[in-house]
C-alpha positions, -999 to 999 in steps of 0.1 A, spaced: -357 -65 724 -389 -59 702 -371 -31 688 -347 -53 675 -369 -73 665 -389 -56 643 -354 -42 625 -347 -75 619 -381 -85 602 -379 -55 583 -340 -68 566 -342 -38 543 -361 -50 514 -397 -50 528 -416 -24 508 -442 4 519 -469 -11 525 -455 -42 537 -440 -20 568 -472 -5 570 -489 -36 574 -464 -45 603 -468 -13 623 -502 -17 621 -502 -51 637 -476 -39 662 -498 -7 672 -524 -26 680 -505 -50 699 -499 -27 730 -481 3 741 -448 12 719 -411 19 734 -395 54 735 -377 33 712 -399 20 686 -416 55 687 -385 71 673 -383 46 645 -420 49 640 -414 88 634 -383 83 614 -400 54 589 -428 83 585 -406 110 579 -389 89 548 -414 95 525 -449 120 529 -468 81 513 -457 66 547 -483 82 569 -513 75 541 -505 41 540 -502 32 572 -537 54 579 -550 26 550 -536 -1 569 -553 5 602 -584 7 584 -576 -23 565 -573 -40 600 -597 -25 616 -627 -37 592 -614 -69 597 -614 -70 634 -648 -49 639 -668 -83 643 -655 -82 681 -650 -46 685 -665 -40 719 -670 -9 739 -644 5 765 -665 -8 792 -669 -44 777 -635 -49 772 -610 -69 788 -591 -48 820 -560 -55 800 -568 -43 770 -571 -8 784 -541 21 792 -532 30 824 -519 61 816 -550 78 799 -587 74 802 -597 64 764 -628 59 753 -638 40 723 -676 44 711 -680 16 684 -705 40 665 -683 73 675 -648 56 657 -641 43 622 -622 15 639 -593 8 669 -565 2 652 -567 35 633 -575 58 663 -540 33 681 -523 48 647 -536 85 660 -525 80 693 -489 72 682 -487 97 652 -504 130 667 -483 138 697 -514 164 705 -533 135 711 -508 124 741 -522 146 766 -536 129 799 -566 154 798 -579 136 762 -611 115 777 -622 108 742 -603 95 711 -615 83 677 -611 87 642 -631 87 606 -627 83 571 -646 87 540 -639 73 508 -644 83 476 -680 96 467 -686 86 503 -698 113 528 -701 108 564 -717 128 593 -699 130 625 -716 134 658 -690 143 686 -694 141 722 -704 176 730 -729 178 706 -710 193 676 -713 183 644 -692 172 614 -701 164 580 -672 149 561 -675 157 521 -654 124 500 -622 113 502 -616 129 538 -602 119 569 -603 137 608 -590 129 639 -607 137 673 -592 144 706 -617 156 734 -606 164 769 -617 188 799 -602 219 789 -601 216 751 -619 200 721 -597 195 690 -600 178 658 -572 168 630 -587 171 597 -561 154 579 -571 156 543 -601 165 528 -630 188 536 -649 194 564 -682 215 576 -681 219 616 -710 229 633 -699 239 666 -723 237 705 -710 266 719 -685 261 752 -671 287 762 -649 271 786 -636 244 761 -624 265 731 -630 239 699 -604 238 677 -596 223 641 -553 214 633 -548 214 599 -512 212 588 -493 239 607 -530 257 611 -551 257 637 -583 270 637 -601 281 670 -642 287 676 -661 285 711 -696 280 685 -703 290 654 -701 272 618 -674 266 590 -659 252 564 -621 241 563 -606 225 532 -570 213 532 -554 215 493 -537 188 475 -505 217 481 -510 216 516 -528 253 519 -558 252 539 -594 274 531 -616 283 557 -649 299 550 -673 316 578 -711 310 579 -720 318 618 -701 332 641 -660 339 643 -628 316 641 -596 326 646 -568 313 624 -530 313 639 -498 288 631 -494 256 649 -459 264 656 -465 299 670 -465 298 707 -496 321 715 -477 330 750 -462 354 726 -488 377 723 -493 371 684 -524 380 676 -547 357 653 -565 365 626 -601 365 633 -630 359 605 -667 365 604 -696 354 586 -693 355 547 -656 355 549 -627 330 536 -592 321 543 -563 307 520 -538 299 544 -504 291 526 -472 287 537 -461 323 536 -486 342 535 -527 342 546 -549 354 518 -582 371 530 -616 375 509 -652 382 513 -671 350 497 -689 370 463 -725 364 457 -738 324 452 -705 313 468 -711 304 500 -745 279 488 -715 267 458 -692 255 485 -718 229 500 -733 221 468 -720 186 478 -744 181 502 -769 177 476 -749 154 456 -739 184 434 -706 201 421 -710 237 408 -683 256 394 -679 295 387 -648 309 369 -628 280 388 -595 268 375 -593 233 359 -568 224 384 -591 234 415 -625 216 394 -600 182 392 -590 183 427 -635 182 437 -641 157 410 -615 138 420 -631 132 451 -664 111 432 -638 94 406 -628 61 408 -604 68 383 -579 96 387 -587 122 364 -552 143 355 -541 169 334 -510 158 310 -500 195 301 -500 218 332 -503 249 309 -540 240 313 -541 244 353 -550 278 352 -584 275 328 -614 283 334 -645 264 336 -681 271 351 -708 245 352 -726 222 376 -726 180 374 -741 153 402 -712 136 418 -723 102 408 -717 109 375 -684 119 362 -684 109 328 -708 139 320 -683 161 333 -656 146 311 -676 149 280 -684 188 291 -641 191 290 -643 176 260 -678 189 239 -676 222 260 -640 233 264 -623 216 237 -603 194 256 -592 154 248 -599 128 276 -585 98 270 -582 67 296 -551 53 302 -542 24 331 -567 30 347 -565 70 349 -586 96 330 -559 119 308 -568 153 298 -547 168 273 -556 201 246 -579 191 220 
């Protein structure tokens, strides 16, 4: 009956975020039918905006409600699943409704051996340290988002957009893994850096220890062997092929120059130095001709201030940046 009910509400003209809005409310409501599921999967796999808005949403709702957030333990008996043993530490998740909007979307996460559930997000030219239950670490760079999914046999993590730097406790028992996209990568301890692309490839970069890198949707009881990294080397995982690289001199200390409020580029393309900035800019910055993807540019700005690097485009490379509803436009000179 809720089923049809929420078919009904929807009568075909609601838009995006409207939807969003009501799944949200709904999520948090209680558990969803086999039923609703299904139409909850199909409504995200309309368009690849669905699942974005309705991860805004349940933040959205979750800021508003976080006056009574309470504690597993504090909460009402009814309030809690039956099924699976979720834990909810008010400092641990960026809100309920959110990590409810995991728990539906990430079918990973639907495992009766997950003790511990929660979910963070940064926005931009926010950063955000992550403490997780083992005694790992997380430091979320801007405009980044990661899921977490402890149980007794595995630790996981879905970094869902963004860039991440995991510092791993070792647990040799409990392999920790990170699920990016259709790649998963796999360390007991050591210390890395995964990126996921605005084209969906992911970039992993050693700096203790060894990962190993293998497809989501290869079954390892196939004896597929992964490919394994050490210290000083990076990843480009694409759709059809891995790329592998040792990190060249002053690369390694360029990848985390964030966490000293700094961007430094090195022969990087224009498209790769929009896709960091962007992450500080409360304006989108874009490019108008795509010829200029492929330049190159070296320098180093803070991230709190953009507009030097959009004078350096323009007074150092020639370029014209121009601001147009609401978006920074850069076009040749």
């Amino acid at each position: 009956m809720q089923a049809k009910v929420l078919d009904f509400e929807r009568g075909g003209g609601a838009s995006a975020a409207e939807e969003a809005r009501r799944w949200v409310a709904r999520i948090d409501a209680g558990d969803l039918s086999a039923t609703e599921r299904q139409q909850l999967k199909d409504w995200l796999a309309e368009d690849s905006s669905h699942a974005r808005l309705l991860d805004e949403h349940a933040l959205i709702w979750a800021a508003a409600s976080q006056a009574s957030f309470a504690p597993a333990s504090a909460r009402p008996a009814a309030r809690r699943s039956s099924q699976r043993p979720w834990v909810w530490g008010g400092a641990a998740a960026t809100g309920l409704a959110l990590a409810l909007c995991l728990m539906v979307l990430r079918p990973w996460q639907a495992d009766d051996d997950t003790n511990f559930a929660a979910s963070h997000s940064t926005a931009v030219g926010q950063q955000h340290v992550v403490l997780l239950p083992d005694g790992s670490r997380t430091e979320l760079n801007a405009a980044s988002s990661l899921g977490v999914a402890y149980g007794g046999q595995r630790r996981r993590v879905v970094l869902e957009r963004g860039v991440g730097l995991f510092d791993v406790a070792k647990d040799k028992n409990r392999p920790f893994e990170v699920l990016v996209g259709n790649t998963v990568v796999r360390a007991v301890g050591t210390r890395f850096l995964v990126q996921k692309h605005r084209d969906g490839s992911v970039e992993v970069t050693v700096y203790e220890g060894v990962v190993e890198l293998r497809k989501a949707d290869a079954p390892e009881s196939k004896g597929e062997q992964p490919l394994r990294l050490g210290i000083g080397q990076v990843a480009l995982d694409q759709a059809q092929q891995t790329l592998l690289s040792t990190a060249k001199p002053g690369e390694l200390e360029r990848k985390l120059a964030w966490q000293q409020g700094r961007i430094v580029f090195d022969d990087s393309s224009l498209a790769a130095a929009l896709e960091e900035v962007n992450r500080y800019s409360s304006e989108p910055i874009e490019l108008t001709d795509p010829a200029l993807q492929q330049m190159r540019i070296s320098g180093a700005f803070a991230t709190t201030d953009v507009a030097v690097f959009l004078r350096s485009l323009e007074q150092g490379f020639g370029l014209k940046v121009r601001q147009h509803q609401g978006r920074w436009l850069i076009s040749r000179g």
